[in-house]
N, C-alpha and C positions, 0 to 999 in steps of 0.2 A: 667175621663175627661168628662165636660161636654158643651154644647153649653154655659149657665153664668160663664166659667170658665174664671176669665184673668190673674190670676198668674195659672201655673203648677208646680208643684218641680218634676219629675221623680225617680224613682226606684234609677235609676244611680248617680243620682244629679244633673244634668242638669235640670235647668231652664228657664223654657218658661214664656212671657208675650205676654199675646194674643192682647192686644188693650193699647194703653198708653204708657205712660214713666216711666222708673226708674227715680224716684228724690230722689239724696241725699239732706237732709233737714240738714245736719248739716258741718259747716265749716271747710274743713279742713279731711273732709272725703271723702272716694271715691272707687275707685278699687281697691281691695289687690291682689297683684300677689306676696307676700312673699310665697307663699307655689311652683312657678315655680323652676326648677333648672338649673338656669343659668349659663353657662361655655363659657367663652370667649377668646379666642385663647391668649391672653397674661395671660390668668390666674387672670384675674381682678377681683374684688368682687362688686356687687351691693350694695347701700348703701339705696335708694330711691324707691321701688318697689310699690308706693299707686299712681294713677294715679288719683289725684285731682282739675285739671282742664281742663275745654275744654269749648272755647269761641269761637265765630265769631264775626267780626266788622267790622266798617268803622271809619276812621280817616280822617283831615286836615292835609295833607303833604304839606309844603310849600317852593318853591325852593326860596333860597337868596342866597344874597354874604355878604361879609364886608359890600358894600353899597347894600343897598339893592335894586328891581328894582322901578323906576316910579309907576308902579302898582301891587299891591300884586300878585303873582303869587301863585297859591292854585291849588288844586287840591284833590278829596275823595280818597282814598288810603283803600283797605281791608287787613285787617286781619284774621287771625286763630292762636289762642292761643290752643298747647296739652302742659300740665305739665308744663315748662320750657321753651318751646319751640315756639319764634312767628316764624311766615310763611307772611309775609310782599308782597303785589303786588301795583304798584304805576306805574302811567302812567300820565305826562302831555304831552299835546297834542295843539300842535301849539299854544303855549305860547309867550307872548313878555315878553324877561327880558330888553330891553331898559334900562338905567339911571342904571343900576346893573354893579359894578367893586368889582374887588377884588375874594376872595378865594371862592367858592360855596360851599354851603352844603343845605341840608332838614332840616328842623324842624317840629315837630308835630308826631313824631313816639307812637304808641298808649303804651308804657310800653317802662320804663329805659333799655336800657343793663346790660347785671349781674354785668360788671364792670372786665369779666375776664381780665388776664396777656394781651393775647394775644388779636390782635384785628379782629372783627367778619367782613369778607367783602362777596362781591358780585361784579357781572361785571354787572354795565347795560349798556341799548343800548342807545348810544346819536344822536340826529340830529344839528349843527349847534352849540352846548355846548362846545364842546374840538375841535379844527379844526388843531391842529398843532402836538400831542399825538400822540406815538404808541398807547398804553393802558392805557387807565382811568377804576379805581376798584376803589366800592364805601367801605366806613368801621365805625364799630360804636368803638369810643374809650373812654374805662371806662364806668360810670353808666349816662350813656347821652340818651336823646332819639335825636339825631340830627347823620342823615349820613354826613359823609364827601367824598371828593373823591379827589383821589392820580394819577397824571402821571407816569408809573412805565415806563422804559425807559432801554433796553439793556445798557449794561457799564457806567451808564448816574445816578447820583443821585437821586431819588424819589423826586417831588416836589409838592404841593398843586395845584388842579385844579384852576384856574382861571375862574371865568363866560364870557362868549363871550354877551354882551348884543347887541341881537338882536333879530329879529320876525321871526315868524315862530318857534319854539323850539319843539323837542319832546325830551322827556327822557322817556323808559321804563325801569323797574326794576321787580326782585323778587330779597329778598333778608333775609334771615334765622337767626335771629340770639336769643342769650340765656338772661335769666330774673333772677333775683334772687329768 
């Protein structure tokens, strides 16, 4: 080793980069963890062990309903894409949905949902959005980039959020869900 060193390989095989980034240059390549031995309590098998994505971002999330509001309600919304896997944060903040009726959802999610069976939710936090709800959870269903949100309700049918249009709104979220 020496002070213009900036790759190391060691004895061991452990490797160092002293200044810089790993760039994979080729598509569709990445981290191999095939040689790990993974054992997982129900005895499951790994099918996917190359670890070939990893993004940051910012997206246009936009709260509507059926009708939509008076004035586009928008908002930059971050991401983090590992593998499969987005990591969604969105926060509008003392919004008017005025002129908005009808069922609420987001649109502008930065990648489709994988389109699994089942459907990907989260709970966010509403101000002035659902005023009559025990529990509003939000959910992506099928290969959609658009959240919806559901009143889930003790003994009580599941039914579509409504938009309350009015001023003042806040809605926070995080919410997680898979890619194809």
């Amino acid at each position: 080793t020496n002070s213009a060193a900036r790759l190391t390989v060691e004895t061991n095989g452990d490797t160092t980069i002293e200044n810089g980034n790993l760039v994979i240059g080729t598509a569709g390549k990445g981290i191999d963890f095939s040689n790990q031995t993974v054992t997982s309590a129900s005895g499951a098998s790994t099918t996917a062990e190359l670890l070939d994505h990893y993004e940051e971002g910012t997206f246009t999330a936009v709260l509507t309903a059926e009708t939509a509001p008076s004035s586009a309600v928008s908002t930059t919304g971050n991401y983090v894409r590992i593998g499969k896997v987005i990591h969604i944060f969105i926060r509008f903040s003392n919004v008017n949905t005025s002129g908005a009726a009808g069922i609420m959802f987001i649109t502008g999610l930065p990648y489709a949902s994988a389109g699994v069976t089942e459907q990907q939710t989260a709970v966010p936090m509403m101000h002035k959005l659902s005023v009559s709800e025990k529990y509003v959870t939000a959910y992506i269903s099928g290969s959609r980039t658009i959240i919806n949100f559901i009143n889930v309700k003790n003994n009580a049918a599941w039914t579509d959020t409504q938009i309350n249009a009015t001023t003042s709104v806040y809605l926070n979220m995080n919410m997680t869900y898979r890619v194809a």
